[in-house]
N, C-alpha and C positions, 0 to 999 in steps of 0.2 A: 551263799555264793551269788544269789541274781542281786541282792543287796548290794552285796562288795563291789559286784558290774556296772551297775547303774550310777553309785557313788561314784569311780574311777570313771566312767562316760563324763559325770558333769564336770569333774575336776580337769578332765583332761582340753572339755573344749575352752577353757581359759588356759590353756600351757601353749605358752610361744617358746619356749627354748626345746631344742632337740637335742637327743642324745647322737652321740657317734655311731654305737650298736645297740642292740637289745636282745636279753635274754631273758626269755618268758617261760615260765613253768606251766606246765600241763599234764592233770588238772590243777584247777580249777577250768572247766570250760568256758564260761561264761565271762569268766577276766580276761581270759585269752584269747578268744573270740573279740572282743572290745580292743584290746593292746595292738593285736597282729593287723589290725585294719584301720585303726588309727596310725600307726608307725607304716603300713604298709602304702596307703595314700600321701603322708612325707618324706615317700622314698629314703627311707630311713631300713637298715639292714635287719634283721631278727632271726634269733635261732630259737626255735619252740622245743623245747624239751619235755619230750612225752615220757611220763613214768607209768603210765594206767590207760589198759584200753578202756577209758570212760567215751560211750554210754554203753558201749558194747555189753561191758564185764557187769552191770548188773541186769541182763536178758540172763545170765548164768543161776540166777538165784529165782527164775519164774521157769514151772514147768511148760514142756513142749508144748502143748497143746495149747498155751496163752501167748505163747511167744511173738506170735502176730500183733496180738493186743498188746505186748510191751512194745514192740517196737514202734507202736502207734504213738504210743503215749510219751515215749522219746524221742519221736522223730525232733523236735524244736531242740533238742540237744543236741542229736546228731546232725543237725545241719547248723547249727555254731561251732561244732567241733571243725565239719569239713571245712566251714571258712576259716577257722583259725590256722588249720593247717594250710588251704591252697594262700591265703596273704601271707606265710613264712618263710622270708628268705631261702632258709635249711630248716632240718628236725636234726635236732640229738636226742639220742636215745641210750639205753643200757644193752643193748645189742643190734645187732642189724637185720633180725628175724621183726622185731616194733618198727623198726625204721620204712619196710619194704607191706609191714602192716597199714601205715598210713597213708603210701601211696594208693594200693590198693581199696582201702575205707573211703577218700577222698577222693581218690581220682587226680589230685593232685600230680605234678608234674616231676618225676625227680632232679634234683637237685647238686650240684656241683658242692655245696655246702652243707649236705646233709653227711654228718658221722656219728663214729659211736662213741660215749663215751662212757664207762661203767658209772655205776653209783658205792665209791669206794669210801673209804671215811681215811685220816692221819693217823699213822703209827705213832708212838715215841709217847702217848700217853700217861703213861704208867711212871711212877719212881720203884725206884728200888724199895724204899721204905712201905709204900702203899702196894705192893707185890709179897712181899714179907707178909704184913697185917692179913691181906689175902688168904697168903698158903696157911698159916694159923688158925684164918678161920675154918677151913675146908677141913682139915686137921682136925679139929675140935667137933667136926659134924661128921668124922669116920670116912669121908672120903679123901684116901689116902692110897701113894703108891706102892698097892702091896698085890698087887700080880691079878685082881680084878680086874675083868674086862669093863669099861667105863664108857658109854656112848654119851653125845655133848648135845643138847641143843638148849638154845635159847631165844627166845622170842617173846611176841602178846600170842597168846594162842586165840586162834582164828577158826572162824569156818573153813579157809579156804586151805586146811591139813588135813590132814588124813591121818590118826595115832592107830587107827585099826591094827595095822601090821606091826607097832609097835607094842601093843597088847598080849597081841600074838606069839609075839619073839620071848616077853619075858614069862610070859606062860609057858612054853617050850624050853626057855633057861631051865626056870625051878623043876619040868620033866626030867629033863636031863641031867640034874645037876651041875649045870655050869656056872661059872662065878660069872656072873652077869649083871652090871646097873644102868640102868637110865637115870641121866640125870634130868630132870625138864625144868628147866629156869623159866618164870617168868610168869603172865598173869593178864587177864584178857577176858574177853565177852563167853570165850569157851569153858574158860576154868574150871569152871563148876560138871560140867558136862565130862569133863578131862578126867578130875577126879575123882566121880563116880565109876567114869570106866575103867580108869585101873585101882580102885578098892581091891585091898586083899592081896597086894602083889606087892609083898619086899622090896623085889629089885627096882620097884621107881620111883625116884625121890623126885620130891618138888619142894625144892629150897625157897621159889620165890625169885621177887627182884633181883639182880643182883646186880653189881655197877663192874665199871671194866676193871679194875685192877682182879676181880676172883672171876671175872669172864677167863682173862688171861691167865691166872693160876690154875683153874679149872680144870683149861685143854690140855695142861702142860700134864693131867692124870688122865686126861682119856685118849681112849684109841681112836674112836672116829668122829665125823658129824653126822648128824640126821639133819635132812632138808624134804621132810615130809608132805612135798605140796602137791595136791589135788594136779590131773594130766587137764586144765583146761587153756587155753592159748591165753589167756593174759600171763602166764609163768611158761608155758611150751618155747611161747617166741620170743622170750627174756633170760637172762642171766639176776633171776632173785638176787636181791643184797645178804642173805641169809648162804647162799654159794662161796659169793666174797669173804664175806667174813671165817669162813670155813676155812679160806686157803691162807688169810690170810694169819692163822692159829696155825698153820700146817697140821692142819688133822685131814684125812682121805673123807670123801663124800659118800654118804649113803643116801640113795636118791631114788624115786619113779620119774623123774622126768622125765618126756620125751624130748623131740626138737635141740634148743640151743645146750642146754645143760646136758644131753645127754650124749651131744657130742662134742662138747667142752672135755666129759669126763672117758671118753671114748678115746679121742686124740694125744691126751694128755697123761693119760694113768694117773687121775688125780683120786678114785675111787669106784665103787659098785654102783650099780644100777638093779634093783629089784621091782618084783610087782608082772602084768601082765608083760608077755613078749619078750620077760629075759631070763624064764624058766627057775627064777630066782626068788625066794622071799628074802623078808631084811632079816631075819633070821639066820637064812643061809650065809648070808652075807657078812654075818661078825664073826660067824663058823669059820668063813675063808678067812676073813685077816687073825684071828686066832688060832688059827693050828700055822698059818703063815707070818711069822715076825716081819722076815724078810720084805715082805713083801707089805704089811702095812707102813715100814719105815721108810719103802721107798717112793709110797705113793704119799708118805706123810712129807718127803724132801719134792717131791713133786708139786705138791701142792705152794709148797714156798717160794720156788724159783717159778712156779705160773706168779702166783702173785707178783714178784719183783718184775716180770717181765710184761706185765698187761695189764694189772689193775691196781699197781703202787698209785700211794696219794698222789703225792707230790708229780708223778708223772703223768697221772690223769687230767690233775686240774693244769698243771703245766700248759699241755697240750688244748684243753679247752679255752684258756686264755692267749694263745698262741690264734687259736681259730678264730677267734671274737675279736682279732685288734686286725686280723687280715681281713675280714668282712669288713672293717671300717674303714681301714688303707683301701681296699678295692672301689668302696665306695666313694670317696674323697676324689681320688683318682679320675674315677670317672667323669664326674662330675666338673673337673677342673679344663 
């Protein structure tokens, strides 16, 4: 990244053409810091779009007691970041809990131009033919609709999950004999670590990669999502893309989060909330939408019309390119 900055510093001080607006991703720090104060010096408009409290969020991986000494040792990160925020026109973010983050981090000043915009992906992916081939293969590997309770996630498995509770739950399945599976797609730095800890447990399958068309055949067998992420404020103050994609399957959410997601899922009756503070494990939680139809179906139509209403493609980016042409009208204007 200090590479890629230094590169775009020398190339930039030969660039005489300017753009109308700019949108800058964040992180990278260190390009962004370079971008937002070069554009920001030719009065040039810019929305920074922060996805990651970078440098914060790795003080998260160093115990307390050194926490001083990281934040020493980032301090030259942390003050590119503040500048790249206070030179940005606006911040967009994936919610307004990051956005109200970066005033605060920086000191920065809020802004008339600072919104939110999720981190949603386009529908309509899928053929019919490559949804077929799909359901076939799920078919073929016994996951199948046949009155089994089915939990969905998919992901890179990460440090920053927590499967504990998940462990937990399908260990209390086979107590109990409940038809119970997890399914856990996907493959990651943790893998190894993942599947060690659930050895010896039936109900959790790990298929591996899978691509969208059996993403979306997938859900269409299970009851819920899991969005198993650790309570620390880079996810507290954000709405995860791992949320989104939940509603946008209409599967209900089973979640620890606190802050935005948990009252996304509060407001909305899009799903459960377990873990400390809600008197609930995730266990309990597939207990309730399984002895209640009713009610996981409703919070499965819940989940679809949040999506259509707040975090559809086509209306997200709509909206973000509606933003980014009025920054450059406002500026033109001005200037005239």
């Amino acid at each position: 990244h200090a590479q890629l900055a230094y590169n775009l510093k020398q190339i930039l001080r030969q660039e005489k053409d300017l753009p109308d607006v700019a949108f800058i991703g964040y992180p990278p720090i260190e390009t962004a810091a370079v971008s937002t104060r070069w554009l920001s010096m030719r009065g040039v408009p810019t929305l920074l779009d922060v996805k990651d409290q970078w440098p914060l969020l790795f003080l998260e991986a160093i115990p307390n007691f050194f926490r001083p000494l990281g934040s020493l040792v980032l301090w030259p990160y942390a003050h590119l970041a503040k500048s790249a925020m206070k030179n940005a026109t606006g911040i967009s973010a994936m919610a307004k809990g990051y956005i109200d983050w970066t005033i605060q981090f920086s000191g920065r000043v809020p802004s008339l131009w600072d919104k939110v915009f999720p981190l949603t992906s386009p529908a309509g992916q899928v053929s019919e033919e490559e949804l077929t081939e799909a359901e076939k293969w799920w078919d073929e590997r016994g996951v199948i609709n046949d009155g089994k309770v089915r939990i969905f996630f998919v992901s890179t498995f990460m440090s920053v999950f927590d499967f504990v509770p998940v462990r937990d739950a399908a260990v209390m399945a086979i107590h109990e004999n409940i038809p119970l599976e997890f399914i856990l797609a996907g493959d990651g730095g943790s893998a190894k670590d993942l599947r060690k800890m659930m050895e010896g447990l039936p109900n959790v399958n790990f298929p591996g990669w899978i691509d969208r068309p059996k993403i979306e055949a997938l859900a269409e067998r299970c009851h819920a999502a899991i969005a198993p992420y650790k309570n620390i404020q880079n996810f507290t103050l954000n709405i995860p893309n791992k949320i989104i994609d939940a509603l946008s399957l209409g599967l209900p959410i089973l979640c620890p989060l606190e802050g935005e997601v948990a009252s996304l899922i509060e407001e909305y009756d899009v799903g459960l909330r377990y873990g400390p503070g809600t008197g609930r494990t995730l266990y309990d939680c597939i207990k309730i939408l399984k002895d209640d139809p009713e009610l996981q179906k409703r919070m499965s139509q819940n989940a679809r019309t949040l999506y259509e209403k707040r975090f559809f493609y086509e209306k997200v980016y709509g909206g973000l390119v509606k933003h980014l042409e009025e920054m450059a009208i406002y500026r033109h204007y001005k200037h005239e």
